[in-house]
C-alpha positions in Angstrom: 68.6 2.8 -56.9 67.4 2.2 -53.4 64.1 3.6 -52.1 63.6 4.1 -48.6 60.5 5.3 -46.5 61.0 7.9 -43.7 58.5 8.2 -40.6 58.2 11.4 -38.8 56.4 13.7 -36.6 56.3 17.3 -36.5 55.3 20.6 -34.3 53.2 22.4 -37.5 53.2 25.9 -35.8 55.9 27.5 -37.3 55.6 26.6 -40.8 53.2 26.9 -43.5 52.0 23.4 -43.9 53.8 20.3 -45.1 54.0 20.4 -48.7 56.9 22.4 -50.3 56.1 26.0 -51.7 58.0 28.5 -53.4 57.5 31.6 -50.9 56.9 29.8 -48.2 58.3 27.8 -45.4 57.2 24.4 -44.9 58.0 21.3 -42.8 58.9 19.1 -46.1 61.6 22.4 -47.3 63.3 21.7 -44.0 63.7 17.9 -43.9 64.7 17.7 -47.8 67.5 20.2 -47.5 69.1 18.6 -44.0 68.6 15.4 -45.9 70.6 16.5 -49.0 73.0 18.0 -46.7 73.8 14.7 -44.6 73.4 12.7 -48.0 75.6 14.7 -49.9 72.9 14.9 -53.2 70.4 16.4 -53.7 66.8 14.2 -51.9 63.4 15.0 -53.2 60.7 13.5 -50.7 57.3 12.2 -52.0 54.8 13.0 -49.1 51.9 10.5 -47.6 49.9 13.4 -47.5 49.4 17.0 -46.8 49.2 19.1 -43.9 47.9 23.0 -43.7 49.4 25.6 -41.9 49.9 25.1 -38.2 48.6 21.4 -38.4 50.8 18.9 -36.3 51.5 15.2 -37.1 52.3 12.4 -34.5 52.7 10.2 -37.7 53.6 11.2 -41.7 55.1 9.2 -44.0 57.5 9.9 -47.2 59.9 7.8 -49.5 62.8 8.7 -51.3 65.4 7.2 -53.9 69.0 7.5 -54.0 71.5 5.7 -55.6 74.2 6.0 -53.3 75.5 3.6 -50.1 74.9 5.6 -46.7 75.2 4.6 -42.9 71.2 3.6 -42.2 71.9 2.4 -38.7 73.0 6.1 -38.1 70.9 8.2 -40.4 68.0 9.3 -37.8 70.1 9.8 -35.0 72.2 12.2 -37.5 69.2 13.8 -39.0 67.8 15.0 -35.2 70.8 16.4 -34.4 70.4 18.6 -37.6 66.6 19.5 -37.7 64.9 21.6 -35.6 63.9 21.0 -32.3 59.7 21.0 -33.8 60.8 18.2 -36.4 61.5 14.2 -35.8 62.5 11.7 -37.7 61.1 8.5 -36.5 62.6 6.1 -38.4 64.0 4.9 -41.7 62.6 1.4 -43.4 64.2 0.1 -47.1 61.4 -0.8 -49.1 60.9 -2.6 -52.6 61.2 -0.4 -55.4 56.9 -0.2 -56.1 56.6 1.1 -52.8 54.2 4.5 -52.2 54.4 6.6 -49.4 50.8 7.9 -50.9 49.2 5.5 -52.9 49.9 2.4 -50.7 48.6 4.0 -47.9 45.0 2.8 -46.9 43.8 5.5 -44.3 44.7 8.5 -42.3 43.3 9.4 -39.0 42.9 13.1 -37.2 42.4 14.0 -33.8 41.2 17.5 -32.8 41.4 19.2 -29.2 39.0 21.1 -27.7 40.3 22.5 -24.9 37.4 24.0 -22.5 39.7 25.2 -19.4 41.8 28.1 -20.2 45.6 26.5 -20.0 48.2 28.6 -20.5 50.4 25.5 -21.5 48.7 24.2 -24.4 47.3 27.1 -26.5 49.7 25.6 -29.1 48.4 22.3 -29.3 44.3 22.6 -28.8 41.2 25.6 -29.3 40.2 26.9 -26.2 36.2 27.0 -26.6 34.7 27.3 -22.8 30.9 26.6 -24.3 29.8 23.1 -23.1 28.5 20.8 -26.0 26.2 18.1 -26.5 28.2 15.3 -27.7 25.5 13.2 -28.0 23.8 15.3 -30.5 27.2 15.5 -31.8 27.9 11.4 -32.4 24.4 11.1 -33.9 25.5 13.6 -36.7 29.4 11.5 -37.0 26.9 8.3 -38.1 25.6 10.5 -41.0 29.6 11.0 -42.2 30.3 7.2 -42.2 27.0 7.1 -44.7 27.9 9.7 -47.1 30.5 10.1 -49.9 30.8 14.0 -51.3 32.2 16.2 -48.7 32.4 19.2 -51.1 30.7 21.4 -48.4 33.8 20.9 -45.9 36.0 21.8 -48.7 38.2 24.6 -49.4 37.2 27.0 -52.5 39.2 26.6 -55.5 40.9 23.1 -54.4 42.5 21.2 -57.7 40.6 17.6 -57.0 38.8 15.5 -59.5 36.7 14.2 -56.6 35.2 15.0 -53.7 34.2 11.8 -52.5 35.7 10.5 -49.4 35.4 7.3 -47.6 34.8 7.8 -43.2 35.1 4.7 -41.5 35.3 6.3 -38.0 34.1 9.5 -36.5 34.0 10.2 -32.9 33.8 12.5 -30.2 34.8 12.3 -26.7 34.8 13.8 -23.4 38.8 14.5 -22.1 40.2 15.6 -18.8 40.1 19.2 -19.7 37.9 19.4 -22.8 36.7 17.2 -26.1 38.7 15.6 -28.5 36.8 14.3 -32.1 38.5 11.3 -33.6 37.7 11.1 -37.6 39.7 8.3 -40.1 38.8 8.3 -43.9 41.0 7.2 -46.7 41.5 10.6 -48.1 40.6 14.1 -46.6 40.0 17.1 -48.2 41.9 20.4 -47.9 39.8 21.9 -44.5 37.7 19.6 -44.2 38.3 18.3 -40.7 38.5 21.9 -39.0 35.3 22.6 -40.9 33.4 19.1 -40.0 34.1 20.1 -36.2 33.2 23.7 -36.5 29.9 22.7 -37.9 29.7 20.1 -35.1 30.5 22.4 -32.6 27.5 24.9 -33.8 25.4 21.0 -33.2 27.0 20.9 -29.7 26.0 24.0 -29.1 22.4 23.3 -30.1 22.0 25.8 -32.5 21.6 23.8 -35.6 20.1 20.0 -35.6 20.8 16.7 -37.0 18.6 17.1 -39.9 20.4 20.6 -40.7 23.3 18.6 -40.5 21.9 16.0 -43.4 20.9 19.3 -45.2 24.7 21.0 -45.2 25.7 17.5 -46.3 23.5 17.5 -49.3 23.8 20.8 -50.7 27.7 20.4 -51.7 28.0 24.4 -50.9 30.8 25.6 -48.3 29.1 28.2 -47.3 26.3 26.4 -45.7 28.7 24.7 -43.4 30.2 25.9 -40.2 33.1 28.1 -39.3 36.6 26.0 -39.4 38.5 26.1 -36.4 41.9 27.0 -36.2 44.6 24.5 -37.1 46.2 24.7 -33.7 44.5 21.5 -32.2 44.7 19.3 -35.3 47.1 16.3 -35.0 47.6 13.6 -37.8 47.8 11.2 -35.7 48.6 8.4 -38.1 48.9 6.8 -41.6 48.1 3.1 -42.0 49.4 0.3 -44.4 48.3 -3.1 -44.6 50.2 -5.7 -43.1 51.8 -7.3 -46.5 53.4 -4.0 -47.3 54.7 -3.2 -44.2 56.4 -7.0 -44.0 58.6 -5.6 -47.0 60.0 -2.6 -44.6 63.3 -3.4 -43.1 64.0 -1.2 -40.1 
């Protein structure tokens, strides 16, 4: 038994997140199947992570075991030709059998785009918001995430986690060409909680609700004190990271 780790990037708008469902169509469905197609067996993926509805990745990770000899040198070239035009494999690394797409992981990082100047060419990929924000009253407010741990208020309701407790390490925002983009990496994220952290921060932008409010919605552990969560349409996973000793065991 062999287990291998696949890397790939996906356009999330016409699925219904990342993680397999039984009613739904999702991005992990579609890669497994064409996988146990060009395989010849069936392939079960074990996912870096999770994505919601309409979310895009520039970078996910997964592993998978199969006990059979196949052509590697060959195997992404073969597998774009059979996905989707939204879906990528990247590329495919053999790994020692311990190996975790998940748990070896040690942080993720999200982007989001703010795009203030209507463009007709990347609705898909950003929120158009023409307001002007403060982001310096917003980067005050990302030093208060890198000093606290529960993030229950930027959860979803109902969400099956035995903690809430997450660990930022980086939280930015920035002025682009056409917009803003928030930069926010963590070693776990809740389900929501980066649309919601940047719909609150937009309402601080916006100057209708202050740093201290901020520390307040932080505190209180209750959703609905937070801010509206934008939609998923400009959130991009833009990458996983492992440390350096694990990925010296991948063989591209």
């Amino acid at each position: 038994m062999s287990r291998f780790f696949i890397e790939f990037s996906y356009d999330g708008s016409s699925y219904h997140g990342l993680q397999k469902q039984s009613n739904s169509f999702t991005i992990q469905e579609c890669i497994e199947s064409n996988i146990s197609k060009y395989l010849g067996l069936e392939c079960n993926l074990t996912l870096a992570g999770r994505t919601d509805t309409g979310v895009h990745a520039k970078q996910m990770f997964a592993h998978f075991d199969i006990q059979k000899d196949f052509n590697q040198n060959n195997f992404c070239n073969s597998l774009n030709m059979m996905l989707p035009k939204d879906i990528c494999i990247e590329s495919l690394s053999l790994v020692n059998d311990e190996s975790h797409a998940r748990f070896d992981a040690n942080n993720r990082t999200y982007i989001y785009f703010i795009n203030s100047k209507k463009n007709p060419f990347n609705y898909k990929f950003s929120y158009y918001l023409k307001d002007k924000l403060d982001i310096n009253e917003m980067n005050k407010s990302c030093e208060l995430l890198t000093k606290h741990k529960d993030f229950k208020c930027f959860s979803k309701s109902n969400t099956d986690v035995k903690t809430y407790n997450c660990d930022i390490t980086y939280a930015k925002w920035d002025i682009i060409s056409e917009g803003y983009q928030f930069k926010i990496t963590a070693n776990r994220f809740l389900r929501n909680m980066v649309r919601s952290i940047v719909g609150t921060m937009i309402e601080i932008g916006r100057l209708k609700i202050t740093e201290k409010d901020f520390q307040d919605i932080l505190n209180s552990r209750d959703r609905g004190k937070a801010g509206f969560s934008v939609p998923s349409s400009g959130l991009f996973l833009k990458n996983i990271s492992y440390n350096e000793i694990f990925k010296k065991n991948w063989k591209k």
